[in-house]
Each structure stands twice: as C-alpha cells, then as structure tokens.
C-alpha positions in Angstrom: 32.5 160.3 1.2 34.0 157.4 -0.8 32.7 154.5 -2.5 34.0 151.6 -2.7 33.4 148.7 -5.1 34.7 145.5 -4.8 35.1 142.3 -6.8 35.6 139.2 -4.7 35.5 135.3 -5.7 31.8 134.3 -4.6 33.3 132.0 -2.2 34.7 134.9 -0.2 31.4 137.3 -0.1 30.2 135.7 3.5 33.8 136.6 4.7 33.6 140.1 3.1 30.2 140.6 4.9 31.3 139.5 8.3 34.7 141.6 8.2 32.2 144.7 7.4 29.6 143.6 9.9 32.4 143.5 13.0 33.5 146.9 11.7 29.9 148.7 11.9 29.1 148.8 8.2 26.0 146.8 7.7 24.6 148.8 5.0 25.8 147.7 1.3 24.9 146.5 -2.3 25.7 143.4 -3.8 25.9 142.1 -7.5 26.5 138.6 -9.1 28.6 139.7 -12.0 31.3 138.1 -14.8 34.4 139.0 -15.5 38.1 138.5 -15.7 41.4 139.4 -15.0 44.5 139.5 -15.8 44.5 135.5 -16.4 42.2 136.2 -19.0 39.8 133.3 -18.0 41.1 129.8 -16.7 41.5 126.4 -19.4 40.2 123.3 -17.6 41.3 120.5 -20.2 40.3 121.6 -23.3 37.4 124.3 -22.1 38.2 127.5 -21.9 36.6 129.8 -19.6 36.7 133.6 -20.5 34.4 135.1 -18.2 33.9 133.8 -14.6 31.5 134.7 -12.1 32.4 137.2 -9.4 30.4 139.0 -6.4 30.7 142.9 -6.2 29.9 144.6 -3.1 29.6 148.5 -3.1 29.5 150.8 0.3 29.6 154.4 0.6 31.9 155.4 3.6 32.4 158.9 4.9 36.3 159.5 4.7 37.0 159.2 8.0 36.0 155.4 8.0 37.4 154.8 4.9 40.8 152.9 6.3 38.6 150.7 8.3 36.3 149.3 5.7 39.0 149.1 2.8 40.8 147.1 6.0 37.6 144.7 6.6 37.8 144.4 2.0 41.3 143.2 1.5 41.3 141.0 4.7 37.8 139.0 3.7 38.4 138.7 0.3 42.6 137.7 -0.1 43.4 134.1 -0.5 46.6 134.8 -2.0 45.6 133.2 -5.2 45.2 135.1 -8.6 41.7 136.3 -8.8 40.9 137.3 -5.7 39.6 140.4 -7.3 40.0 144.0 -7.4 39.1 147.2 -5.3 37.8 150.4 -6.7 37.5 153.8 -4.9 35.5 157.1 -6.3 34.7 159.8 -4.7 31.0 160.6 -4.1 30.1 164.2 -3.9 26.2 163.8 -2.9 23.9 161.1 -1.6 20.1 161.6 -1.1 17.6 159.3 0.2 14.2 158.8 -2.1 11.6 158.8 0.7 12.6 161.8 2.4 14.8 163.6 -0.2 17.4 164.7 2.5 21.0 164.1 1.8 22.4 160.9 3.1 25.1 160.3 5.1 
C-alpha cells in the first residue's frame, strides 16, 4: 500500500476530487494548510506574502492502483503555473480500522 499526499491550489481541490471519483477512489482526507514553494511566497505591490493557503488531499492506494490515482493527481491539480503544488508518496506497511480492529485495505 501507498500513500499519497498531495498539495494542490484550493481552486483545483473540486477537480482533484472528481479525477479520483471517476477513477473509483472516493475514500480520502483533506486539510486546509499554508505553505510555500520554491517562489518563496508571492509580492503583490508592496505586500509580501510568505505563506499561502493550500488544500492537501491524502489516500491510501494498494500498489496495484497506484498509477491510476497518482494519474487522476497530476491531471486535477496542473495548471502549468508555478504552485500547483507537490506530490508525496510513502509507503504504508499497516492499516487498521478502529471499530472493528481488522486491518484495512
């Protein structure tokens, strides 16, 4: 199993969701966090913004479905502009669900 976590412009979460949706994940977690890239922040006049607001999603896949959903993550989210965000992958070695303790997944 793999998880992936993704940081997407806020505008692009409803586009993330859908691209999951169509490919079968409808499970997920989502976060309003701040952050920044590589830009370090944006200027607009003289304000300077160091930290701008972001969406992360996070899914757990099993491997085999991994392509498909990293797929439905950089399609959604790309505008082609700088910050469109940032994908990362870890590998999950156990999942259990709290009402019934079994492993998940």
């Amino acid at each position: 199993m793999k998880m992936i976590r993704c940081v997407v412009r806020p505008e692009k979460e409803i586009d993330v969701v859908k691209n999951l949706e169509k490919s079968g994940f409808m499970a997920l977690t989502k976060m309003d966090v701040l952050g920044r890239g590589k830009q370090k922040g944006i200027r607009v006049g003289s304000a300077k913004y160091d930290e701008l607001a972001k969406t992360m999603l996070m899914l757990v896949v099993e491997d085999k479905d991994f392509p498909k959903a990293m797929e439905a993550f950089k399609t959604g989210a790309r505008t082609g502009n700088p910050g469109d965000g940032k994908i990362f992958v870890t590998e999950v070695e156990e999942a259990i669900t709290i009402r019934t303790r079994e492993k998940a997944l």
